[in-house]
Residue frames as a rotation matrix with the C-alpha (Angstrom) as fourth column:
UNK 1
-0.625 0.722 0.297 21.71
-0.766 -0.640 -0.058 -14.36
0.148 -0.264 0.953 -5.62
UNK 2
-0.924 0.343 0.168 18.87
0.378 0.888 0.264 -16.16
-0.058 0.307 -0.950 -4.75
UNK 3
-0.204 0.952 -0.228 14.59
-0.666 0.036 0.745 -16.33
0.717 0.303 0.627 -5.71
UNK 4
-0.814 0.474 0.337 11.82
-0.129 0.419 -0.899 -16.52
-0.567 -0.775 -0.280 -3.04
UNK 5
-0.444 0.887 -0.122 8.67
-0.197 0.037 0.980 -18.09
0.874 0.460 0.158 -4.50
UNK 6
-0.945 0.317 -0.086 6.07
0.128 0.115 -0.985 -17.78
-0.302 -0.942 -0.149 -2.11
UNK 7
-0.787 0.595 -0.165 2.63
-0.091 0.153 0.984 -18.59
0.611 0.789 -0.066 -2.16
UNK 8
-0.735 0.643 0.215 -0.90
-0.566 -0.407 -0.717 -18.00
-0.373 -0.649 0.663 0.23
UNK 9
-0.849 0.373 -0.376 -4.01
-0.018 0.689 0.724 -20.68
0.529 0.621 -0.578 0.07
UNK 10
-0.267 0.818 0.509 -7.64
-0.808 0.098 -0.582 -20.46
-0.526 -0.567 0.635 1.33
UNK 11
-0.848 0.215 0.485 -9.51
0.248 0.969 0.004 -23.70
-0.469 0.124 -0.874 1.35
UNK 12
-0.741 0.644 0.190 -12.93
0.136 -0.133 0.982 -23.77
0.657 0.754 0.012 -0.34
UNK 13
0.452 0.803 -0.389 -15.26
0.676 -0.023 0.737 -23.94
0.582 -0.596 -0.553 2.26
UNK 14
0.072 -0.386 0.920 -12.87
-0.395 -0.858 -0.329 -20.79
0.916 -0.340 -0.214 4.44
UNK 15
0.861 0.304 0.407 -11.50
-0.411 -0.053 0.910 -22.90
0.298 -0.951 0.079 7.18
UNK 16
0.540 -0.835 0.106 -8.16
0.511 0.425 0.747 -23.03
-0.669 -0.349 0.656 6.56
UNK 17
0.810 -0.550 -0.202 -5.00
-0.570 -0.660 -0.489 -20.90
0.136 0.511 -0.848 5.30
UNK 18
0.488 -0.850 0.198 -1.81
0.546 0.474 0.690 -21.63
-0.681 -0.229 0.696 4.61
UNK 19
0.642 -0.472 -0.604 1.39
-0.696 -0.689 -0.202 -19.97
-0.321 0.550 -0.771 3.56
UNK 20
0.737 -0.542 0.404 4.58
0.107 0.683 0.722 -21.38
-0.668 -0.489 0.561 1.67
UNK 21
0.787 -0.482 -0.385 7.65
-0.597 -0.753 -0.279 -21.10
-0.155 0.449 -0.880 -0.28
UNK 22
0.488 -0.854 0.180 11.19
0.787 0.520 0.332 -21.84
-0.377 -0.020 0.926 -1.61
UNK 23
0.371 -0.845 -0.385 14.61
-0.463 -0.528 0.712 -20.26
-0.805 -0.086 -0.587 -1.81
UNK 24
0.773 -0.138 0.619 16.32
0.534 0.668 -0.518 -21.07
-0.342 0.731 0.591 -4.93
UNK 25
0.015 -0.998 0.062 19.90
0.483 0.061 0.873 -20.34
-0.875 0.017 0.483 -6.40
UNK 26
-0.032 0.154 -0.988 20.96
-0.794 -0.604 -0.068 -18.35
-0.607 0.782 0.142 -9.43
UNK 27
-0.820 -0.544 -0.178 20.88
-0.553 0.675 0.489 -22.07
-0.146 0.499 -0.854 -11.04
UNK 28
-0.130 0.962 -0.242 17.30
-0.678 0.091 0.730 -22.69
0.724 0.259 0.640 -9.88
UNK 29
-0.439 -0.268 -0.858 18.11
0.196 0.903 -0.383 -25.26
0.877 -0.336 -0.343 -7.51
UNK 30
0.735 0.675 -0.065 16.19
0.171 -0.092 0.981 -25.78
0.656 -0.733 -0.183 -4.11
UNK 31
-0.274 -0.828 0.488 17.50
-0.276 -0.419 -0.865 -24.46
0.921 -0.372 -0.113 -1.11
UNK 32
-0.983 0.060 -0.172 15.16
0.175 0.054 -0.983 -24.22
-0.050 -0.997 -0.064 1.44
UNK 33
-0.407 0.914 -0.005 11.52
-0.229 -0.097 0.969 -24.03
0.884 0.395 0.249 1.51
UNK 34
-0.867 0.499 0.001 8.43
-0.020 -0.032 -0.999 -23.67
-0.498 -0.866 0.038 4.23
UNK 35
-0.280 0.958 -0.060 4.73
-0.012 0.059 0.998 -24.17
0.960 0.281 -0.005 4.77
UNK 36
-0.960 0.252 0.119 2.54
-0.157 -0.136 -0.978 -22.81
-0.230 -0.958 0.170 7.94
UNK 37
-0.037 0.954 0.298 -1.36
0.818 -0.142 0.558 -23.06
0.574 0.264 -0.775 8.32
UNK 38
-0.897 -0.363 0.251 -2.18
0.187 -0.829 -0.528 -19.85
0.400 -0.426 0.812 9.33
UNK 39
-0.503 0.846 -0.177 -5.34
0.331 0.000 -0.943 -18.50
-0.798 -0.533 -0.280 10.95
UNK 40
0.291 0.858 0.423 -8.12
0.911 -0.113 -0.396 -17.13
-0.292 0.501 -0.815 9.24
UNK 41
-0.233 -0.025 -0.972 -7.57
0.189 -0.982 -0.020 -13.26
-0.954 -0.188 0.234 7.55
UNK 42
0.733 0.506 -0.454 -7.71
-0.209 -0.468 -0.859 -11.54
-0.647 0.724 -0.237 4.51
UNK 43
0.898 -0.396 0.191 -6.01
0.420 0.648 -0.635 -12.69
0.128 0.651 0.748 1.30
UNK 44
0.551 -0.747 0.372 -3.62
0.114 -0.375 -0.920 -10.04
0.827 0.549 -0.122 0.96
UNK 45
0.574 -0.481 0.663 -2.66
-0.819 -0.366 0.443 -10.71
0.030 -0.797 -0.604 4.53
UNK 46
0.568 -0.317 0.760 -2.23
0.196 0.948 0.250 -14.40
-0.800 0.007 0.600 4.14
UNK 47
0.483 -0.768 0.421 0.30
0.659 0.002 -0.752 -13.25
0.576 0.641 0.507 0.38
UNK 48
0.556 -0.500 0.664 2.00
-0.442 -0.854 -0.273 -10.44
0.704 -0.142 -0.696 2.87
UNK 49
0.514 -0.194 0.836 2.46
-0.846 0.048 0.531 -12.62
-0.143 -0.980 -0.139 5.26
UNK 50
0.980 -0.076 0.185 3.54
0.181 0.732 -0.657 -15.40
-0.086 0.677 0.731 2.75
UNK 51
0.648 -0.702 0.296 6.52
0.226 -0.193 -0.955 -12.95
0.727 0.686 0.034 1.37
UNK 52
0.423 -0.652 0.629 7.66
-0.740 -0.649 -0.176 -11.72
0.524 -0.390 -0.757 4.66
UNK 53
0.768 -0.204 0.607 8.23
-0.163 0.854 0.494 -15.98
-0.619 -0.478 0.623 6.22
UNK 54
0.901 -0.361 0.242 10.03
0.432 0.801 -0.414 -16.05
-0.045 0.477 0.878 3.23
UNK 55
0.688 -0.509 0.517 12.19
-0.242 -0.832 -0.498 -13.30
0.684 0.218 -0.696 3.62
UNK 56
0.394 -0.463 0.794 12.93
-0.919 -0.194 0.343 -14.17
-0.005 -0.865 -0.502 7.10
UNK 57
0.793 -0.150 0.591 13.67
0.036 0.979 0.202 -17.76
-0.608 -0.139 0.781 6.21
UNK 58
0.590 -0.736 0.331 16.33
0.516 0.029 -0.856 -16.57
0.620 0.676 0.397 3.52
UNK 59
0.109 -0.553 0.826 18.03
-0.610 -0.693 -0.384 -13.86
0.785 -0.462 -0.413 5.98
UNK 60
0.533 -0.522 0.666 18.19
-0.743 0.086 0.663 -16.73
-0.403 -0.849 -0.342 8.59
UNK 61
0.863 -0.188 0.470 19.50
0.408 0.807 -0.426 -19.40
-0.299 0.559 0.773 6.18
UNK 62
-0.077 -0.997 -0.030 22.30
0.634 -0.073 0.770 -16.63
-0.769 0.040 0.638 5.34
UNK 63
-0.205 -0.095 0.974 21.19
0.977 0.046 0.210 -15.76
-0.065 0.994 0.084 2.42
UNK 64
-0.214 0.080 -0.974 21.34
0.460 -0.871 -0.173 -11.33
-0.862 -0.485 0.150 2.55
């Protein structure tokens, strides 16, 4: 199996987002891992939108 950590930042001053993450083995070990700036939105778009890069980055990496 593996663990997505994934994770959604707003600067202080609200002019910048960013998403990112890692894939990790049943051993903990790194697999694979991203980071996007995203536009401006609402937090819980910028963490939805956080979990679903990572999703798609494990399902193309193989990992089902």
């Amino acid at each position: 199996w593996v663990k997505i950590n994934v994770d959604g930042f707003v600067s202080k001053n609200n002019t910048k987002e960013a998403i990112g993450g890692d894939v990790r083995n049943s051993d903990g070990e790194w697999l694979t891992g991203f980071n996007i700036v995203t536009g401006m939105d609402e937090i819980f778009k910028i963490e939805a939108r956080a979990i679903v890069e990572g999703m798609k980055l494990a399902w193309l990496k193989g990992y089902k």
